[in-house]
C-alpha positions as CSV (number, residue, x, y, z in Angstrom):
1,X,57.6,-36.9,-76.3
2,X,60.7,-35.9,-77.9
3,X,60.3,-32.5,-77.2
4,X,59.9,-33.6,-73.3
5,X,63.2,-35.9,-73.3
6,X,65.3,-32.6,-74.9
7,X,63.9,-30.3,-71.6
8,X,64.8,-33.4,-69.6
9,X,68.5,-33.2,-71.0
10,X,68.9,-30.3,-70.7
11,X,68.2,-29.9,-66.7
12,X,70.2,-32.4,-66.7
13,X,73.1,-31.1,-68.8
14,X,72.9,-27.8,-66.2
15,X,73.0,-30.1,-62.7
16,X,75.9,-31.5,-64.4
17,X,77.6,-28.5,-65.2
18,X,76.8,-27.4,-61.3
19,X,77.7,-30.3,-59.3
20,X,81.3,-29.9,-61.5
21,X,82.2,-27.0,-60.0
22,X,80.8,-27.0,-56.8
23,X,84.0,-28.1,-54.9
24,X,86.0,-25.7,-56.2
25,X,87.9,-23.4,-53.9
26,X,87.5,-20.3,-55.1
27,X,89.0,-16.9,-54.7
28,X,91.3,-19.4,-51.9
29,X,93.3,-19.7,-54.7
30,X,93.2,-16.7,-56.4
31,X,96.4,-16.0,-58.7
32,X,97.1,-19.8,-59.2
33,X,96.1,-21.3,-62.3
34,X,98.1,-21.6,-65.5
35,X,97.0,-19.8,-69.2
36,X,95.4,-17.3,-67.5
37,X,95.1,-16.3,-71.7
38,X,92.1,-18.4,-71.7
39,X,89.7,-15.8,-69.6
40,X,90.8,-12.9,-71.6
41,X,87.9,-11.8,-73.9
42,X,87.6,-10.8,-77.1
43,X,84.6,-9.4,-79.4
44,X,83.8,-5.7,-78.8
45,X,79.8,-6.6,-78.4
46,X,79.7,-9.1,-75.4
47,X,82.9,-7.0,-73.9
48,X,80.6,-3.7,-74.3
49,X,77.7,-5.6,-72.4
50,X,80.3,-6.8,-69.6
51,X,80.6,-10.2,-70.4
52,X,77.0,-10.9,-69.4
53,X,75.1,-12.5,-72.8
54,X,76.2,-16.1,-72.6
55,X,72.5,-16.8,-72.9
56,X,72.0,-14.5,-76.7
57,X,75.7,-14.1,-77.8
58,X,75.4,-16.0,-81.3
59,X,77.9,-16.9,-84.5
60,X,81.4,-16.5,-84.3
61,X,81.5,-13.8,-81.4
62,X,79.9,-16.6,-79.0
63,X,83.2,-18.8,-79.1
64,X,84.7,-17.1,-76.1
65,X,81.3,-16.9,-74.5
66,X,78.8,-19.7,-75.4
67,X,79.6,-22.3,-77.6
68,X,76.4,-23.0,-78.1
69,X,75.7,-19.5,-79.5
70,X,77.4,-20.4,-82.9
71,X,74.4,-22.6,-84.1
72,X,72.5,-19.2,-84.0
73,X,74.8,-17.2,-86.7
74,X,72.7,-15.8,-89.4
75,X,75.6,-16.5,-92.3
76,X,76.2,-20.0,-93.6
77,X,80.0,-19.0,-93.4
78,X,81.7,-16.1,-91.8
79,X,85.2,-14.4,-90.7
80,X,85.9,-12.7,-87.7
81,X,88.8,-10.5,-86.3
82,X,89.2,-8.8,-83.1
83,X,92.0,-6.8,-81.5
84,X,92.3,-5.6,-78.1
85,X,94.3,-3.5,-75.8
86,X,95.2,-4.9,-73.2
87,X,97.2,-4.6,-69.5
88,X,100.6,-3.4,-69.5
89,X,100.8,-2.7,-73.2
90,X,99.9,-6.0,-74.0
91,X,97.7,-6.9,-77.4
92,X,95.4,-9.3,-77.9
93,X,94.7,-10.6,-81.8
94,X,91.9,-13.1,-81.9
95,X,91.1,-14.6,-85.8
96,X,87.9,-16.8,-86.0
97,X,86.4,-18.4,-89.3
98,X,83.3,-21.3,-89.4
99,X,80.4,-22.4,-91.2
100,X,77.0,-24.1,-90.7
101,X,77.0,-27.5,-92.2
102,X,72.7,-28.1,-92.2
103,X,71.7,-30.6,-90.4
104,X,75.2,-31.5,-89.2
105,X,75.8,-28.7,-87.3
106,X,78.1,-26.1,-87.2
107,X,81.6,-25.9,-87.2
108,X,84.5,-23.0,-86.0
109,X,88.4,-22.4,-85.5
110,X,89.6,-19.7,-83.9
111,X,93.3,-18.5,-82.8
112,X,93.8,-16.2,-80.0
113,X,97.4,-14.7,-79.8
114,X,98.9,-12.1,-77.5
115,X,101.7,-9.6,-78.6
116,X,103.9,-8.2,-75.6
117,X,106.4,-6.5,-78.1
118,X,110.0,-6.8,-77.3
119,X,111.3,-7.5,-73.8
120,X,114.9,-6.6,-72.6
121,X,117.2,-9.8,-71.4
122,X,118.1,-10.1,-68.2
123,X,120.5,-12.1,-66.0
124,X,122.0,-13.5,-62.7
125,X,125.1,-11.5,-63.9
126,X,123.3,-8.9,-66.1
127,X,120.1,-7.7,-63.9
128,X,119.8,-4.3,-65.5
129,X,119.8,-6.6,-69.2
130,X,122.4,-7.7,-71.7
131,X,121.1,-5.3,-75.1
132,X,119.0,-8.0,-76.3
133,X,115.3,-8.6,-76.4
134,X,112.7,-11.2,-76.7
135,X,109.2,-11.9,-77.1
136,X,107.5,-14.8,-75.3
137,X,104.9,-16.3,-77.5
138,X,101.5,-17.4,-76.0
139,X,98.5,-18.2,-78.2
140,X,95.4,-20.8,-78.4
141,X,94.0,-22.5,-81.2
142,X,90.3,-23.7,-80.7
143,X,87.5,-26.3,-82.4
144,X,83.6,-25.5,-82.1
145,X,81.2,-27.8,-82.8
146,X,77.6,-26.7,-82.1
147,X,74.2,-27.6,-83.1
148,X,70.4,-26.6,-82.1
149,X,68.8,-29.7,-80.9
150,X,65.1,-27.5,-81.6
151,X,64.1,-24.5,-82.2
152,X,64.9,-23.3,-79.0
153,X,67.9,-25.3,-77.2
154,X,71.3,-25.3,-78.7
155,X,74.6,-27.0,-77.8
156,X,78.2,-26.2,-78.3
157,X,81.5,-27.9,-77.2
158,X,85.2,-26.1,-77.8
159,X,88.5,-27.7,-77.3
160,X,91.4,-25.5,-76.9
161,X,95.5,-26.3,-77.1
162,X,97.3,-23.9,-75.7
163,X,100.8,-22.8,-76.2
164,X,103.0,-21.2,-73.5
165,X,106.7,-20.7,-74.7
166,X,109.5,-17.5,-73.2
167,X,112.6,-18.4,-75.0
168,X,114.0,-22.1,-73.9
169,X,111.0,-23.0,-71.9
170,X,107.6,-24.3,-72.9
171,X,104.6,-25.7,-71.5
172,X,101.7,-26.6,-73.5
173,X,98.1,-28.0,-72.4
174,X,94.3,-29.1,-73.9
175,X,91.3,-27.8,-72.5
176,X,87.4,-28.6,-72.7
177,X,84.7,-26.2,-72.7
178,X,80.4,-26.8,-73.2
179,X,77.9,-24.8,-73.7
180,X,74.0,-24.6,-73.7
181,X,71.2,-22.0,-74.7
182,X,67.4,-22.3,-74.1
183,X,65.1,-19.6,-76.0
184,X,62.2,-18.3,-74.4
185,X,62.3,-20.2,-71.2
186,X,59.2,-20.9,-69.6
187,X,57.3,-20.1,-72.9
188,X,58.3,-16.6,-71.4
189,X,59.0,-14.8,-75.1
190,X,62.4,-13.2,-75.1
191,X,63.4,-14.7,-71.9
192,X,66.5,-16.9,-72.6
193,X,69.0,-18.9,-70.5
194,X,72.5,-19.8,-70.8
195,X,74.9,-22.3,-69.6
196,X,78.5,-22.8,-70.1
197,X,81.5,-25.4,-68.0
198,X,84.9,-23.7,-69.2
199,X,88.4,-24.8,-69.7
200,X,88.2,-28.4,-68.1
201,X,91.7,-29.8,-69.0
202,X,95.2,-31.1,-68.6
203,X,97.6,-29.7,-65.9
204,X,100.1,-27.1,-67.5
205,X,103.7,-27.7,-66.6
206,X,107.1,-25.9,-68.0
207,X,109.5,-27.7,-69.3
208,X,112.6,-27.3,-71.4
209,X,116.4,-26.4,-72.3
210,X,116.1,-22.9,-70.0
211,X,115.3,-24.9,-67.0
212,X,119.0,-26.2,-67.1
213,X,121.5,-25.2,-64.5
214,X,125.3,-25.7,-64.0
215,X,126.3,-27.2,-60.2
216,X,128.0,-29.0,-58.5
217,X,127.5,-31.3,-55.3
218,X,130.0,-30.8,-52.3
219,X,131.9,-33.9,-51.7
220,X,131.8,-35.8,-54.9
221,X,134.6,-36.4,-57.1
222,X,132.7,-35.6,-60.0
223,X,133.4,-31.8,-62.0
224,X,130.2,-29.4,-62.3
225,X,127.2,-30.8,-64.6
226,X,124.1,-29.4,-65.8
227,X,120.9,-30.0,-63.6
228,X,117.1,-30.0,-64.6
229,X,115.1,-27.8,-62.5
230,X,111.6,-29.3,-62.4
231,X,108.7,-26.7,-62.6
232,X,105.6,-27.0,-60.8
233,X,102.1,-28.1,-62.6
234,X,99.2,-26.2,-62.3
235,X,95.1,-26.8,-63.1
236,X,93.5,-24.7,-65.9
237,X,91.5,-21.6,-64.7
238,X,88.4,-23.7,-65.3
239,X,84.6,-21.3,-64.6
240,X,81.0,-22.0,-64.5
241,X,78.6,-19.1,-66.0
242,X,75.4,-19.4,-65.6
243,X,72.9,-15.9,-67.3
244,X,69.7,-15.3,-67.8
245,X,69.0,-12.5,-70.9
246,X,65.4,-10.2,-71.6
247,X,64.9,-9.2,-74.9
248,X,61.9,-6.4,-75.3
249,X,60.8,-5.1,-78.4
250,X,57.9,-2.4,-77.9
251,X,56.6,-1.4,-81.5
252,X,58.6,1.4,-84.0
253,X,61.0,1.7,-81.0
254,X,63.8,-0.7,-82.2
255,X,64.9,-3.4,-79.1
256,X,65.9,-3.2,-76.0
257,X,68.0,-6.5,-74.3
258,X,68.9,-6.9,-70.9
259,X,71.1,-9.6,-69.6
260,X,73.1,-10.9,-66.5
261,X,75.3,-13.7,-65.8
262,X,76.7,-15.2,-62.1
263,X,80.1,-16.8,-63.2
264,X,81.8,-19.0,-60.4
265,X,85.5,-19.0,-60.9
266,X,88.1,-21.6,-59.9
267,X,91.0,-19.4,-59.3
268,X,89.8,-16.1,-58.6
269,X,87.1,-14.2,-57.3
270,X,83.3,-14.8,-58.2
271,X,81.6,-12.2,-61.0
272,X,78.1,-10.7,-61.4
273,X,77.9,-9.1,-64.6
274,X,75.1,-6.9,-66.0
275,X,74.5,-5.6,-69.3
276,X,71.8,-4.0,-71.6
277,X,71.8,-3.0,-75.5
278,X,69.3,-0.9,-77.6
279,X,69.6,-1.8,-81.3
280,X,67.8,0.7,-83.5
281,X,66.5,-1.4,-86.8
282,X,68.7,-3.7,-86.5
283,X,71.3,-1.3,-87.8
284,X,73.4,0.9,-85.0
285,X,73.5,-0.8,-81.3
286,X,74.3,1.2,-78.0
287,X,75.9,-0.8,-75.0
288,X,77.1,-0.9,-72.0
289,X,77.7,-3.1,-69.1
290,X,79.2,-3.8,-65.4
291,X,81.2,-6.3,-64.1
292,X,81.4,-6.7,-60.2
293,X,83.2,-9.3,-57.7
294,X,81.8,-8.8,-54.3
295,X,84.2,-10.8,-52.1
296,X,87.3,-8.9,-53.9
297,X,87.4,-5.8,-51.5
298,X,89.6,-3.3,-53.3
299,X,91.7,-5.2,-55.7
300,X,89.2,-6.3,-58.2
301,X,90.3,-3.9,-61.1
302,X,87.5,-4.6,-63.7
303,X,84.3,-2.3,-63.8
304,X,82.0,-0.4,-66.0
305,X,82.1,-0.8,-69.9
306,X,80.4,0.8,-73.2
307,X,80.4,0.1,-76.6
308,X,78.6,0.6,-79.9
309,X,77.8,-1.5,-83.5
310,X,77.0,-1.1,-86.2
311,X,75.5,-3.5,-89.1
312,X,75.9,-2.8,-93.0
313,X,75.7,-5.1,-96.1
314,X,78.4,-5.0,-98.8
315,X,77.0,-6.7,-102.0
316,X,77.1,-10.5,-101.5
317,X,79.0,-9.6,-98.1
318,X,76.0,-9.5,-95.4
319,X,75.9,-9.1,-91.9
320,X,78.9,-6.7,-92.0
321,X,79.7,-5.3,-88.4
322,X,81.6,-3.7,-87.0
323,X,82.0,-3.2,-83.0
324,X,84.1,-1.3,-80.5
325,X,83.8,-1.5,-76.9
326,X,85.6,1.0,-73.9
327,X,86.9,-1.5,-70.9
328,X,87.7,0.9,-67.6
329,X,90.3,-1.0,-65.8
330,X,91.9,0.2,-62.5
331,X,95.6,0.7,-62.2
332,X,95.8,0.7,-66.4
333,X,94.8,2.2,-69.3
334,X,91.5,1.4,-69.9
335,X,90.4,-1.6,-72.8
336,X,90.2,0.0,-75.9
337,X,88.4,-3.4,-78.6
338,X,87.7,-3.1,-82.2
339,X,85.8,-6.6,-83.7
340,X,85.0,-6.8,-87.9
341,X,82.9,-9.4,-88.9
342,X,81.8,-10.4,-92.3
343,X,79.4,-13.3,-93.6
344,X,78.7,-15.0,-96.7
């Protein structure tokens, strides 16, 4: 009986997640949303495959992708750092620690900042710059909780603050992201399922000291003042993925897993993404994956991507890996994402 109620939930718990998003407009408003820093991704493995193993991406890697994935880490404790290359000289620094608390569950926080270097000053008066720089700073700081409910489902829930600041103006917001997995689906061995609602949340609006201007109004008797100029607000770039992921072991030949996730986007164009990984002994992995938006005609820029792992144990270190994965992006240097991860 209990086991039938948790299947029950969880159909459920993915009508929800559909019906949420159903409304949405789309790739109507493409180019829209505010912290667009919440869709960039980060672990070399799950960026190698495409993006497409929300339904097998586990421990700390599966905090970008699944939230329910960290229930499946195989440490009690572990640390995880990624960086990335990314557009326009752009670098990503993600920093990820959690731990598996029994029966209570699982726990992670994870900080994802982004380094544009130093950026020349420019004015009204001074359009070709005044000689000094800055460097806007925009980061993220989430909290994972995630548990399996049995053997084979698993729930995760991430709440994010983001942080939005270029010199004298700021903008902050809080988002709200879920997260299922369901192993073997079907009784189907290896076939597993994912689910995941993204980025639900507050409306991000600037705000501050640089938003001041000096005016006057014609026909008052009153000298120039300072006037607020009011920003607009905008919604979070909230998605809804939805994968299904093979795993095939045929005997003395390592593994072979195969995955694919639809992803319905709020602001932007909707993905298919494909990806497949042979893992030899559970030692070295070989990757690669493809990431394709139908309705986007020419000016989708994200494609084809590769990677590789490898797994080593260091004394009381285990589960040492370390991952790269090769993004081709059009218009731009292609991805270049290096991810170490150690547990305990």
């Amino acid at each position: 009986m209990l086991r039938h109620s948790f299947r029950i939930s969880t159909i459920l718990l993915v009508l929800v997640f559909a019906s949420a998003t159903a409304f949405a407009d789309g790739y109507d408003r493409a180019g829209t949303a505010a912290a667009p820093e919440l869709l960039i991704p980060v672990g070399a493995r799950d960026m190698a495959l495409g993006g497409a193993s929300i339904a097998t991406s586990s421990g700390l890697e599966a905090l970008h992708w699944n939230p329910a994935g960290l229930s499946k880490s195989e440490s009690n404790a572990g640390i995880m750092f990624s960086t990335m290359s990314y557009l326009a000289d752009t670098r990503i620094n993600y920093l990820a620690t959690g731990a598996n608390f029994k029966s209570l569950g699982s726990l992670a926080f994870n900080v994802k900042a982004l380094d544009f270097g130093q950026i020349p000053v420019t004015t009204e008066i001074n359009p070709d710059g005044t000689g000094a720089t800055f460097s806007p700073t925009f980061f993220t700081v989430g909290l994972t909780f995630a548990r399996g409910l049995t053997d084979r489902i698993a729930v995760g829930f991430t709440s994010h603050y983001v942080v939005n600041r270029i010199q004298r103006v700021e903008a902050t917001a809080a988002s709200f992201s879920a997260g299922l997995q369901y192993a073997d689906l079907g009784g189907v061995a290896g076939l597993d399922l994912g689910v995941a609602l993204k980025h639900i949340g507050t409306r991000m609006q600037f705000g501050g000291s640089g938003l001041l201007r000096r005016g006057q109004l014609d026909r008052l008797r009153r000298g120039p003042s300072d006037y607020n100029v009011q920003a607009s607000s905008a919604d979070l770039p909230s998605t809804f993925e939805f994968g299904l992921s093979y795993r095939y072991e045929p005997a003395g030949m390592g593994a072979v897993n195969l995955s694919s996730v639809f992803r319905h986007n709020n602001f932007a164009y909707d993905q298919y993404r494909l990806g497949a990984e042979y893992v030899l002994n559970k030692l070295f992995a070989l990757r690669a994956g493809f990431d394709y938006a139908p309705n986007s005609t020419d000016d989708y820029i994200y494609g084809t991507s590769f990677g590789f792992g490898l797994n080593l144990d260091a004394g009381t270190i285990k589960n040492l890996r370390v991952d790269y994965a090769y993004t081709t992006v059009e218009y731009f240097d292609a991805l270049n994402t290096f991810t170490f991860q150690f547990g305990f």
